[in-house]
N, C-alpha and C positions, 0 to 999 in steps of 0.2 A: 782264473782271477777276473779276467774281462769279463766272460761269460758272466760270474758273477753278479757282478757291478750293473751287467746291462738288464738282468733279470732283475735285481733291488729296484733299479731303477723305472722300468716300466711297472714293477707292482706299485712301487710309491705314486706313481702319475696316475697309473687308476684309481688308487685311494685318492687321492686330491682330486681328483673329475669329480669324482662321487662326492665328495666332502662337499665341492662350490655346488653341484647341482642341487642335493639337499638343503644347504644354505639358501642359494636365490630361486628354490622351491616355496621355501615356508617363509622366506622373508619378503623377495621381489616378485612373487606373483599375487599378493594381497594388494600390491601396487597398482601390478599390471590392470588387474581386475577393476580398482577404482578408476584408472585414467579411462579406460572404456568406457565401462558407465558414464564420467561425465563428458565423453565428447558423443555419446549419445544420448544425452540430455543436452546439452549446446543445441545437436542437431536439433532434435526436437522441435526446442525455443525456438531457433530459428524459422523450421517450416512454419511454426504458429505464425511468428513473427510477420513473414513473408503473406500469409494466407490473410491476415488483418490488414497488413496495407494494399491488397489488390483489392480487398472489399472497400477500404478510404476510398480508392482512386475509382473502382466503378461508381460509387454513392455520388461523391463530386465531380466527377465525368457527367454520370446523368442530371444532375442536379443543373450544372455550368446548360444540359443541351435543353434544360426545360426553363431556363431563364432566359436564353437567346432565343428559341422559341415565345414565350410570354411576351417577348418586348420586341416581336417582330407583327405577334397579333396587333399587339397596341395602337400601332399607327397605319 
């Protein structure tokens, strides 16, 4: 009778393992798939992001050393 009971019981737990993995196969990995892609566009944007304001800051960097220059000729 135990015996039994403990063999329904672990055939039952393998069919429900299989059951949830099939489940959050075809449902939660369509998920998964999008959250990646968009934090690997985030990334992306970002390095863009990043890569445009070090060219701002060189452009007005040089720009700031060619005006103190300019108005050091001057006088």
């Amino acid at each position: 009778m135990a015996g039994t009971l403990l063999l329904r019981g672990m055939l039952i737990g393998i069919v429900a393992g299989l059951l949830c993995f099939g489940f959050l196969k075809i449902v939660g990995e369509p998920q998964v798939d999008r959250a990646i892609a968009f934090e690997t566009q985030l990334d992306e944007a970002k390095a863009h992001a990043e890569a445009q304001l070090r060219w701002i800051r060189h452009t007005f960097t040089n720009d700031r050393i060619l005006c103190v220059t300019a108005k050091r000729d001057r006088n």
